[in-house]
N, C-alpha and C positions, 0 to 999 in steps of 0.2 A: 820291295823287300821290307824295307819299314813300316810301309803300309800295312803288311799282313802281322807283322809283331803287333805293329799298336789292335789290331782287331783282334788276335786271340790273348791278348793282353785283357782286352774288356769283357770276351768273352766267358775268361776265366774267373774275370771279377764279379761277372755276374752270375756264374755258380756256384762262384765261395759266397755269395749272397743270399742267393736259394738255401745252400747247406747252412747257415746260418743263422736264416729263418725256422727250417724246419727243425734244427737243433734245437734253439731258443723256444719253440712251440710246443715242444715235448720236452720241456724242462722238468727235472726231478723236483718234487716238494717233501718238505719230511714226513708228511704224516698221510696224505690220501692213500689209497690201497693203489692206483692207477696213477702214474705223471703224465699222460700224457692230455692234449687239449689242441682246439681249434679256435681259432678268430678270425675275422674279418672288421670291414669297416663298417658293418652293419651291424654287427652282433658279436659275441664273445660267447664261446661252448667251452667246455670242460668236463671231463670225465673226472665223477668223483668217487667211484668203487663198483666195485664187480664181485658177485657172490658165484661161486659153482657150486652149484645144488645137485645130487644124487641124478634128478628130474628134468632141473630146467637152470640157465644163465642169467642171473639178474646184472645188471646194469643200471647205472644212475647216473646223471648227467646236469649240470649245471647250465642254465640257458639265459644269458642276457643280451636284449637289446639296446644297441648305441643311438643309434641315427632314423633311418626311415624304414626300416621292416618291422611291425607294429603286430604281427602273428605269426605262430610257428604251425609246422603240417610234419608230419610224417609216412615216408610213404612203406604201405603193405610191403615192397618189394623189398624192403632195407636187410640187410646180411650180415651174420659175423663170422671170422673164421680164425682159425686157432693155428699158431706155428706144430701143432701136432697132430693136425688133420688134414688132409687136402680136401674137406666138403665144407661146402659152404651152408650155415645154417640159417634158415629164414628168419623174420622177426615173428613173434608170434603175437603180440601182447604190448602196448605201450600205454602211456597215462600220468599222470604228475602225480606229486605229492604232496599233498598236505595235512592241515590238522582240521579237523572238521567232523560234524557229529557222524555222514556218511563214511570216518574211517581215514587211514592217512593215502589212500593208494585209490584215483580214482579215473576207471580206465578211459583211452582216447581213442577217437575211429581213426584210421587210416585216410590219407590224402581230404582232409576233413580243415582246414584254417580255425584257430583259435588265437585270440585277440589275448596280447600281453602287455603289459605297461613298460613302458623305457626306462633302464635302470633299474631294475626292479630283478633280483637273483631271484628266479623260476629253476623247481628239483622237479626232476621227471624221470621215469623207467623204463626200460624196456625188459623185454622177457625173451628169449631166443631158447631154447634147446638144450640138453647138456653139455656140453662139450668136455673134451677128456679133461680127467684130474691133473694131468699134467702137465697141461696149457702156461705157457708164461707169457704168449705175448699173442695180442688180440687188433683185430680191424676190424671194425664197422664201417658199412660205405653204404649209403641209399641212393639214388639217382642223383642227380649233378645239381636239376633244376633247385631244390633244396641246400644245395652244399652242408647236408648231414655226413661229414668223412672223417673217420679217424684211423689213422695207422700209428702202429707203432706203440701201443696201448701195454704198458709193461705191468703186468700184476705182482705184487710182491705178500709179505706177511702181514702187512700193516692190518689197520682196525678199522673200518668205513663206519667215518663218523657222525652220516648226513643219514643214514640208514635205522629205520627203526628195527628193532627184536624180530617181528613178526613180519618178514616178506610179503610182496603182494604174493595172492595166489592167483595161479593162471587159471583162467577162469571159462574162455575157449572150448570148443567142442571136443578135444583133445583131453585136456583136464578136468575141464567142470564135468563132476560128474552128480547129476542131482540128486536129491535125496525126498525129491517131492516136487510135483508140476499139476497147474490146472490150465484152466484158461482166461481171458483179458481182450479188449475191443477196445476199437478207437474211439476216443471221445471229442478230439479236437485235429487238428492238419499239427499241428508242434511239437506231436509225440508224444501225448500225454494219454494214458490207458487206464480205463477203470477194470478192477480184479476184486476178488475178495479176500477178506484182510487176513483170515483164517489161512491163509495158501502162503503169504509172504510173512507172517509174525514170525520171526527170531531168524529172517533169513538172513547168512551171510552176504550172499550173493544174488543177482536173480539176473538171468538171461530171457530173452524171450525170442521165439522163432514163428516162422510162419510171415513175419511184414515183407510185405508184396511178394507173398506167395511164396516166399526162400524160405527152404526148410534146411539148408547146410550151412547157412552162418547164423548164429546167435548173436544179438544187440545186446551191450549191456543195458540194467533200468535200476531206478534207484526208488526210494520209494519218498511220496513227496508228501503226502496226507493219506490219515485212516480214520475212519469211524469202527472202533472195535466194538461199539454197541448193537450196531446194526450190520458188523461185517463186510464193512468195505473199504476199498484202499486204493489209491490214485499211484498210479506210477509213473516214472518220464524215462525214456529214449534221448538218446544227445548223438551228435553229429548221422545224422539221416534225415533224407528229403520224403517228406510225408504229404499223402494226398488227401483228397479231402472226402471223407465216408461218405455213402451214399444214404445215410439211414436220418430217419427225423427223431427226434426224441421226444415220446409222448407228455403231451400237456394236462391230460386227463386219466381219471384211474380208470379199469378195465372192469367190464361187468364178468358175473360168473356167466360162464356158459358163452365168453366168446373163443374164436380160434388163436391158438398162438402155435410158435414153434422155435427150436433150441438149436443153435449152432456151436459147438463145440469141442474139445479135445480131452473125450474122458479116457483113462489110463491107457497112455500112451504105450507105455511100455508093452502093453500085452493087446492091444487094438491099432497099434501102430499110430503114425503122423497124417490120418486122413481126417477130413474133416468132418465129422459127424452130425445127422443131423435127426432129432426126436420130432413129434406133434404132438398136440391134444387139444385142451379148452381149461380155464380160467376155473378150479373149482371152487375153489371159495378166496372171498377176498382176505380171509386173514389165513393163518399159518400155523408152525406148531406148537402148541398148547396156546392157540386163540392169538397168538402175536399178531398185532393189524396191523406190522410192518412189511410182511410178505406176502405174496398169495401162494394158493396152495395151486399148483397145476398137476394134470395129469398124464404131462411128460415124462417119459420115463429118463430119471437123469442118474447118472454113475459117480464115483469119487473122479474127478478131473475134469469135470463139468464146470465146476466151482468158477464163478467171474464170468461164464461168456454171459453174453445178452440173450434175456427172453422178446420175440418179437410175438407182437401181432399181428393179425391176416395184413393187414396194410404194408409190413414190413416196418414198424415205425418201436423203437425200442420201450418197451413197458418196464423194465426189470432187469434184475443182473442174476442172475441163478445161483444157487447154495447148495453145493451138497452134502452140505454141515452134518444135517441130518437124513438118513439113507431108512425109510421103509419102502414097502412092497407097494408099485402102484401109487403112492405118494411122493411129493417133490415143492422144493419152495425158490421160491426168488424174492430180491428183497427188493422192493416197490422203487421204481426210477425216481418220486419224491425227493426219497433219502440221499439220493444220489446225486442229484442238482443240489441236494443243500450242501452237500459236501462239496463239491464242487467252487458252489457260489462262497463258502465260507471260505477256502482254498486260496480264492484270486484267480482261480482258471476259467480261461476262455472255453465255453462251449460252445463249438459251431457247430453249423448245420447249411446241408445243401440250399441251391436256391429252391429247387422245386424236388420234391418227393417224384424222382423215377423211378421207387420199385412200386407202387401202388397198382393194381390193376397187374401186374404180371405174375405169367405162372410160379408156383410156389421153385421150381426147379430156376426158375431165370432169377428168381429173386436170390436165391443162393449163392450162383454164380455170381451179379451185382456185389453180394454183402464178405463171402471168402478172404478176400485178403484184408478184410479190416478186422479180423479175429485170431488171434495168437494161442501159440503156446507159451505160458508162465512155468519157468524151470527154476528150481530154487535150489540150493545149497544152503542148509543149517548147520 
């Protein structure tokens, strides 16, 4: 009999421990928009405010590492859910914050590890859905392997202080909605895309679609180097596994009168998201009003052409296409040169295959080969 006192004796003690944990865990502070927060022995999270948007649910969160977890992930699957809803809302959008020329808000991929320094208080977002105006009290849970979980997340009137004016904007194929898109090829296995500059100047944002052949998720890219003189601009992709193109990059200029041909994605909008592809030949080495930085070809090219690669019969890239300028039966691309120099002045790696496989194959297989190393560039100004 005493036996069974003393066991629900401890057993009680150690759920007024539990309640006392999670008490203490979701303790109120005076001034965050949200009290509640998680810890472990590895790390220390905390919720530092919640905005409800007409649109969409911002979220911000506080993330430091103690001991041995040295990077944080999030996973696509993560959910919030509101005491006045019974659905549960996905995540849409995640990313840290900071202050930096590319902008304070800059997005993260999904189940993607990014490396954070110990001690070190890391701001980061997330983006979820609407949920109703009259929500007071919120959970987030992502899968366990993460221990991303919060309950009990109490919203009040407070002021979030960690929060700039200007929300990130969700940027997803849901909300981004462009206002201008060309095309962009791989230049390196690290994610780095050459486009022209004319396509991305004063963009807010730029998504790109089409890498390895997905055309229903957009990558975000950010823009790393441009030659506004010669129209061109290097871009970079972050968290995606990138393979390595199959195309060589010409070391010599192209005479008039050889064969080349255009792979890319002119107005999308109204010609859809297939891959397009023009021919002709080389017709003069300079461009328009005489510029001996382009050649003139006579590919027939459209507005959204802009940035893909002009190749020659070899399949080996000559050029990057411009459809700056639009007459009848004329078309320009600005000379690959220009483009290694930009590159090389950059610090960026240019690779290149060991051996040129498209060489020698039909013009149809050579396409197939080159397709997923050619993008759609989506922009938001």
């Amino acid at each position: 009999m005493e036996k069974n006192i003393f066991v629900k004796t401890l057993i009680a003690g150690f759920l007024f421990l539990l309640l006392f944990a999670n008490v203490y865990s979701q303790k109120t502070t005076p001034n965050p928009r949200v009290d509640s927060g998680f810890s472990s022995r590895t790390m220390e999270m905390k919720i530092t405010s919640v905005i409800m948007d007409p649109e969409y649910t911002f979220v911000t969160f506080q993330y430091i590492t103690t001991l041995f977890k040295t990077s944080i992930e999030l996973d696509a699957e993560t959910i919030l859910q509101s005491d006045k809803s019974y659905l549960k809302f996905k995540i849409l959008e995640w990313g840290v914050i900071t202050e930096d020329n590319n902008g304070p808000f800059n997005t993260l991929h999904f189940d993607e590890q990014y490396q954070v320094k110990r001690r070190v208080a890391y701001k980061f977002y997330m983006i979820f859905p609407a949920i109703p105006q009259t929500s007071t009290l919120l959970s987030i849970e992502e899968s366990i392997k993460n221990n991303f979980y919060w309950r009990g997340i109490h919203i009040d009137d407070g002021t979030p202080g960690d929060l700039p004016n200007d929300k990130p904007d969700y940027q997803q194929k849901r909300g981004f909605i462009p206002s201008g898109s060309g095309s962009g090829f791989s230049i390196n296995n690290s994610g780095y895309v050459a486009t022209c500059y004319h396509i991305v100047a004063g963009a807010k944002a730029i998504r790109i679609k089409g890498f390895n052949g997905n055309f229903e998720n957009a990558l975000a890219a950010k823009v790393i180097a441009t030659d506004v003189k010669n129209d061109l601009a290097i871009l970079k992709i972050n968290g995606a596994h990138f393979s390595q193109a199959p195309y060589f990059f010409a070391t010599q200029l192209s005479d008039v009168g050889e064969n080349i041909f255009v792979l890319g994605y002119p107005q999308t909008q109204h010609l859809g998201e297939e891959l397009k592809l023009t021919t002709g030949v080389i017709s003069s080495r300079s461009g328009y009003k005489g510029d001996i930085s382009t050649y003139q070809i006579s590919a027939q090219v459209l507005p959204g052409n802009s940035g893909c690669p002009l190749f020659d019969d070899d399949g080996e890239v000559i050029g990057v296409v411009s459809a700056k300028y639009i007459e009848p039966n004329v078309s320009y691309a600005v000379k690959l040169t220009y483009l290694k120099t930009l590159i090389e002045n950059s610090k960026i790696r240019l690779s290149q295959p060991i051996n040129n496989t498209i060489i020698g194959k039909s013009l149809a297989d050579k396409v197939k080969l080159i397709r997923n190393f050619i993008y759609i560039i989506d922009v938001k100004k």
